[in-house]
Backbone as CSV, one residue per row, in Angstrom:
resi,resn,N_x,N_y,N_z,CA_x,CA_y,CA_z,C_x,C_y,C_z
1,UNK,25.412,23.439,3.537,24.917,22.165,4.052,23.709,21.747,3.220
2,UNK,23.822,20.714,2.885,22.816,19.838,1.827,22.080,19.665,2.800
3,UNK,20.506,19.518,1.660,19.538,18.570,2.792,19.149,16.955,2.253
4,UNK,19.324,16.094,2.935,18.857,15.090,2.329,17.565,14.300,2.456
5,UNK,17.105,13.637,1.135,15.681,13.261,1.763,15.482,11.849,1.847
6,UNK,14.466,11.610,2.358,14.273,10.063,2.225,14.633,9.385,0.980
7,UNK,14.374,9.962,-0.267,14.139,9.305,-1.455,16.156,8.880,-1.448
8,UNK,16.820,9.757,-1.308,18.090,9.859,-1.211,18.593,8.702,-0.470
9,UNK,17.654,8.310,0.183,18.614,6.999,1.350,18.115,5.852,0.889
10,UNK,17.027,5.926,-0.002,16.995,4.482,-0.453,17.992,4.170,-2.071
11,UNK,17.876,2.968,-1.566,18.618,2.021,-2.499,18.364,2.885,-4.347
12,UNK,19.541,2.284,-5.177,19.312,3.275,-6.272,18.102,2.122,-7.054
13,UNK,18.182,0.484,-6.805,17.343,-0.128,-7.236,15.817,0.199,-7.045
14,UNK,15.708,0.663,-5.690,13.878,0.540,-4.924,13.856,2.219,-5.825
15,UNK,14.703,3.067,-5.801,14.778,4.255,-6.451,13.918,4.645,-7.736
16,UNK,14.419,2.983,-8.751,13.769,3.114,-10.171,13.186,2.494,-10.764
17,UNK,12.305,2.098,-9.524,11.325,0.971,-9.874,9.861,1.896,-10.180
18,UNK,9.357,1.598,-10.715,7.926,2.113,-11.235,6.807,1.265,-10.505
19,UNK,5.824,2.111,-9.398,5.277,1.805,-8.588,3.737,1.225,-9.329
20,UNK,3.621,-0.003,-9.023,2.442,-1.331,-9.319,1.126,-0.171,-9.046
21,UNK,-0.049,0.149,-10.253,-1.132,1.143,-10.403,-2.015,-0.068,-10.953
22,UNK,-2.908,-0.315,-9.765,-4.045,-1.577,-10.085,-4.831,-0.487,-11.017
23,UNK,-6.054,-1.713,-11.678,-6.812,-1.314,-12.485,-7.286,-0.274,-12.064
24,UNK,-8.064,-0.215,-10.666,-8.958,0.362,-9.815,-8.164,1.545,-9.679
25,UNK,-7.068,1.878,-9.629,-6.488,3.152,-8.981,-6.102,3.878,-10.344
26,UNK,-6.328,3.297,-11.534,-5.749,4.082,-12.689,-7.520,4.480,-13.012
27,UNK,-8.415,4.167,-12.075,-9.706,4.535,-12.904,-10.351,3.517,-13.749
28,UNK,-10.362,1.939,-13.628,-10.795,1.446,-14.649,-12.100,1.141,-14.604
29,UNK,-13.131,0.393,-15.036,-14.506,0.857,-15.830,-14.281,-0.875,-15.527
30,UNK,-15.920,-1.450,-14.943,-16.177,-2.760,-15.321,-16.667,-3.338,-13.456
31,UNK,-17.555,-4.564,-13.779,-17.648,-5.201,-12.216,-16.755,-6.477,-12.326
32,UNK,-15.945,-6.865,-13.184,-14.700,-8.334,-12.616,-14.074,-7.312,-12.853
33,UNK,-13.220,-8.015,-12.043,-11.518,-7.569,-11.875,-10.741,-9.333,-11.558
34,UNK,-10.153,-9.440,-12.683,-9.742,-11.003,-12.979,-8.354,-10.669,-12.356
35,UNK,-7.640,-9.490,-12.504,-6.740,-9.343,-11.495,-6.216,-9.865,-9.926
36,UNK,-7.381,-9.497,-9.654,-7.438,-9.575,-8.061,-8.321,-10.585,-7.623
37,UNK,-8.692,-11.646,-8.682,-9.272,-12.752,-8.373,-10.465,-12.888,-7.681
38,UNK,-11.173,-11.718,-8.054,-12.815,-11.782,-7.499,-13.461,-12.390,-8.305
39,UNK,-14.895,-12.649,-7.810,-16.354,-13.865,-8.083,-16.431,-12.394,-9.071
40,UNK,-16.995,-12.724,-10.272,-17.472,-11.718,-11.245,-18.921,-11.336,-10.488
41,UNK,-19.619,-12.079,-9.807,-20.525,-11.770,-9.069,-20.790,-11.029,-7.892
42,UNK,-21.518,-9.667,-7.952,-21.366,-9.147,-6.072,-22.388,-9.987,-5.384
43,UNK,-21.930,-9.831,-4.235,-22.589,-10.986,-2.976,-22.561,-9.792,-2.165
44,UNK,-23.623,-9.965,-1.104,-23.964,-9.377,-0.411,-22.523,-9.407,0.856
45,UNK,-22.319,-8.042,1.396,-21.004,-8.443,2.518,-21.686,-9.194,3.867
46,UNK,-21.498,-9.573,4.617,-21.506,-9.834,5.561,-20.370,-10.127,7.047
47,UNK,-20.268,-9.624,7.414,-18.953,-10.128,8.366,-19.170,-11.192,9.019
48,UNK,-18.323,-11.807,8.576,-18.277,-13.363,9.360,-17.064,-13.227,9.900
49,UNK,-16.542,-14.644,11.007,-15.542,-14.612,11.289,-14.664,-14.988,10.712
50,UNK,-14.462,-15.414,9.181,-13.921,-15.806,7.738,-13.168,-14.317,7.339
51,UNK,-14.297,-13.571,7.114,-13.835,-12.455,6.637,-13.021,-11.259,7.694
52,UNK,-13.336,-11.508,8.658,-13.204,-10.787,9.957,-11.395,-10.841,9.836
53,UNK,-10.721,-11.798,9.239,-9.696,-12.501,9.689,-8.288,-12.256,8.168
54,UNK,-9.723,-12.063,7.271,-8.873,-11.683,6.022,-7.835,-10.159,5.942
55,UNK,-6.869,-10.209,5.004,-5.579,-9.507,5.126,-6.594,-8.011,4.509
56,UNK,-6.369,-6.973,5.039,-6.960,-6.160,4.376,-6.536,-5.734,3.057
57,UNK,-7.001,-4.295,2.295,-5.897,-3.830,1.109,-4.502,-3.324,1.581
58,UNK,-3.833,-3.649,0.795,-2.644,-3.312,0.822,-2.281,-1.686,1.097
59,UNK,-2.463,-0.523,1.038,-2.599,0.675,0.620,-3.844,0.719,0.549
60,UNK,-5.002,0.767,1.651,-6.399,1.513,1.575,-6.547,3.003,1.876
61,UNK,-7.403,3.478,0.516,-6.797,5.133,0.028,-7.133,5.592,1.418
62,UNK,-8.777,5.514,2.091,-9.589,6.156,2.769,-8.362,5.945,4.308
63,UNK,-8.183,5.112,4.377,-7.089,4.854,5.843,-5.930,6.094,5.811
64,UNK,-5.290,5.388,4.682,-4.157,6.758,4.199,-4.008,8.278,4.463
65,UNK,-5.433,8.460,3.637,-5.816,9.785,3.794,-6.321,10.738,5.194
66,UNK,-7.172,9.345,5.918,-7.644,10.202,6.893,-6.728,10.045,7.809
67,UNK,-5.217,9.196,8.070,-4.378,9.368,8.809,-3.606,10.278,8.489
68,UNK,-3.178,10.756,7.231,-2.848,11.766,7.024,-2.970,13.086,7.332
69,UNK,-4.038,13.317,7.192,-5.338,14.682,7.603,-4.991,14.943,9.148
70,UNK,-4.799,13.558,9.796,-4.848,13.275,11.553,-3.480,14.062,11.867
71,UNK,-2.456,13.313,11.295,-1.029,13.399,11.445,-0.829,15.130,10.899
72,UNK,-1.710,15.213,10.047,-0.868,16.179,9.701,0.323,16.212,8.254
73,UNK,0.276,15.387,7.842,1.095,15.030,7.077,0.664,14.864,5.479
74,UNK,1.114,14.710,4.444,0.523,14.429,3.004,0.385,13.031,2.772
75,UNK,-0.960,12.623,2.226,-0.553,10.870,1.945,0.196,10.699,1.201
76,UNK,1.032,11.161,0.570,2.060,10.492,0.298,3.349,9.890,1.263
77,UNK,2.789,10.457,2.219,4.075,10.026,3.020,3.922,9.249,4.157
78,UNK,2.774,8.435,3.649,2.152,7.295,4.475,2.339,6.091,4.086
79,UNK,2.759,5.049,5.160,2.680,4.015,4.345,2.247,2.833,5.754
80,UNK,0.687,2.314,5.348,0.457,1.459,5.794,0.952,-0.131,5.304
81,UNK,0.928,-0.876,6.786,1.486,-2.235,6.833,0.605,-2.919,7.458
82,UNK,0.431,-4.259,6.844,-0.608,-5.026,7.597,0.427,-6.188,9.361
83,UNK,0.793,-4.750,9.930,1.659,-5.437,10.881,3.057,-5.041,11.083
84,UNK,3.569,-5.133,12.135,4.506,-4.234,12.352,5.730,-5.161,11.110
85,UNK,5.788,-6.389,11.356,6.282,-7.246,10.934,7.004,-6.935,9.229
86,UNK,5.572,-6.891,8.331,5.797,-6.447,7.257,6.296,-4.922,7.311
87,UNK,6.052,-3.885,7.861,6.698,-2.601,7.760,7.781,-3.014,8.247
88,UNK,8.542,-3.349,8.892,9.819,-3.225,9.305,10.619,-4.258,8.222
89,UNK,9.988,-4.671,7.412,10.586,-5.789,6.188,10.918,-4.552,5.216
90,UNK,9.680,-3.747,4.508,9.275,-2.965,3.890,10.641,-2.022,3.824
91,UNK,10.756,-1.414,5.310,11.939,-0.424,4.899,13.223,-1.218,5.351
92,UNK,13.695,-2.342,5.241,14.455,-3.115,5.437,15.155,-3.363,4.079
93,UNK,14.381,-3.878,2.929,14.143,-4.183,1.713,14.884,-2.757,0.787
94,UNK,13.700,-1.580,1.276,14.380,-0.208,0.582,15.471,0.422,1.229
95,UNK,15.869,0.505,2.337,16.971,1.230,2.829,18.633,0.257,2.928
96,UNK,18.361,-0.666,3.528,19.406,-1.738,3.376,20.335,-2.336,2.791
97,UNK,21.911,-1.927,2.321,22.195,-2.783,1.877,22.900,-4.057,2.222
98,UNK,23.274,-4.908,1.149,24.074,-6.002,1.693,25.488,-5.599,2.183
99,UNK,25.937,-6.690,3.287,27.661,-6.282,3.695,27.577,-5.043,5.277
Protein backbone atom coordinates (compact mmCIF):
# COMPACT_ATOMS: atom_id res chain seq x y z
CA UNK A 1 0.00 0.00 0.00
CA UNK A 2 1.33 3.37 -1.27
CA UNK A 3 1.21 6.44 0.69
CA UNK A 4 0.05 9.43 -0.89
CA UNK A 5 0.78 13.01 -0.22
CA UNK A 6 -0.66 16.19 -0.65
CA UNK A 7 1.82 17.26 -3.26
CA UNK A 8 0.39 14.09 -5.22
CA UNK A 9 -3.24 15.44 -5.31
CA UNK A 10 -2.52 18.56 -6.71
CA UNK A 11 -2.84 19.41 -10.18
CA UNK A 12 0.43 18.49 -12.36
CA UNK A 13 0.19 22.38 -13.44
CA UNK A 14 0.10 24.05 -9.57
CA UNK A 15 2.82 20.98 -9.26
CA UNK A 16 5.48 22.93 -11.56
CA UNK A 17 5.11 26.12 -10.94
CA UNK A 18 8.05 27.84 -9.19
CA UNK A 19 6.89 29.59 -6.08
CA UNK A 20 6.95 33.87 -6.36
CA UNK A 21 10.43 34.74 -3.68
CA UNK A 22 9.92 38.66 -3.05
CA UNK A 23 12.97 40.69 -2.77
CA UNK A 24 12.61 40.68 1.03
CA UNK A 25 12.44 36.89 1.43
CA UNK A 26 15.47 36.16 -0.90
CA UNK A 27 17.40 38.62 1.57
CA UNK A 28 17.58 41.77 -0.38
CA UNK A 29 19.63 44.92 0.82
CA UNK A 30 18.03 48.58 0.38
CA UNK A 31 14.97 50.96 2.04
CA UNK A 32 12.53 51.17 -1.53
CA UNK A 33 11.12 48.32 -2.60
CA UNK A 34 9.53 49.64 -6.05
CA UNK A 35 8.07 46.20 -6.11
CA UNK A 36 5.59 46.44 -3.64
CA UNK A 37 4.92 50.00 -4.28
CA UNK A 38 6.12 51.68 -1.12
CA UNK A 39 6.87 55.69 -0.37
CA UNK A 40 10.83 55.33 -0.64
CA UNK A 41 10.31 57.24 2.54
CA UNK A 42 9.68 55.61 6.22
CA UNK A 43 6.84 57.39 8.01
CA UNK A 44 6.23 56.91 11.25
CA UNK A 45 3.31 53.84 11.76
CA UNK A 46 0.46 54.81 13.31
CA UNK A 47 -2.83 52.90 13.39
CA UNK A 48 -5.51 54.60 12.03
CA UNK A 49 -8.69 53.35 10.99
CA UNK A 50 -7.20 53.48 7.19
CA UNK A 51 -4.68 51.18 8.08
CA UNK A 52 -6.61 49.17 10.61
CA UNK A 53 -8.64 47.97 7.49
CA UNK A 54 -5.73 47.25 5.08
CA UNK A 55 -5.21 43.52 3.59
CA UNK A 56 -2.38 42.21 5.58
CA UNK A 57 0.90 40.21 4.02
CA UNK A 58 0.13 37.61 2.13
CA UNK A 59 2.30 34.79 3.93
CA UNK A 60 3.47 36.73 7.23
CA UNK A 61 6.66 34.63 8.26
CA UNK A 62 6.17 35.53 12.17
CA UNK A 63 2.17 34.34 11.97
CA UNK A 64 3.27 31.15 10.10
CA UNK A 65 5.77 30.21 12.32
CA UNK A 66 4.32 30.82 15.58
CA UNK A 67 1.16 28.91 14.41
CA UNK A 68 3.16 26.36 13.53
CA UNK A 69 5.17 25.96 16.83
CA UNK A 70 1.23 26.15 18.33
CA UNK A 71 -0.10 23.41 16.02
CA UNK A 72 2.60 21.54 16.18
CA UNK A 73 3.26 21.29 12.78
CA UNK A 74 6.30 22.60 10.27
CA UNK A 75 5.71 25.99 8.51
CA UNK A 76 5.77 24.64 5.71
CA UNK A 77 2.66 23.24 5.98
CA UNK A 78 0.89 26.33 6.73
CA UNK A 79 -0.89 28.30 4.72
CA UNK A 80 -2.45 31.48 5.73
CA UNK A 81 -5.53 33.25 3.96
CA UNK A 82 -6.74 36.60 4.34
CA UNK A 83 -10.34 34.91 4.84
CA UNK A 84 -11.96 31.90 4.64
CA UNK A 85 -13.10 32.96 1.20
CA UNK A 86 -9.68 33.17 -0.43
CA UNK A 87 -8.45 29.77 1.22
CA UNK A 88 -11.17 27.85 0.01
CA UNK A 89 -10.38 29.50 -3.67
CA UNK A 90 -6.67 28.69 -2.95
CA UNK A 91 -7.17 24.91 -2.68
CA UNK A 92 -9.94 25.00 -5.17
CA UNK A 93 -7.51 26.41 -7.85
CA UNK A 94 -4.70 23.57 -6.77
CA UNK A 95 -6.69 20.48 -6.21
CA UNK A 96 -9.57 20.82 -8.78
CA UNK A 97 -10.04 19.79 -11.92
CA UNK A 98 -12.27 20.78 -14.74
CA UNK A 99 -15.34 18.23 -15.78
Amino acid sequence: MSTVTITDLARENVRNLTPYQSARRLGGNGDVWLNANEYPTAVEFQLTQQTLNRYPECQPKAVIENYAQYAGVKPEQVLVSRGADEGIELLIRAFLRTG
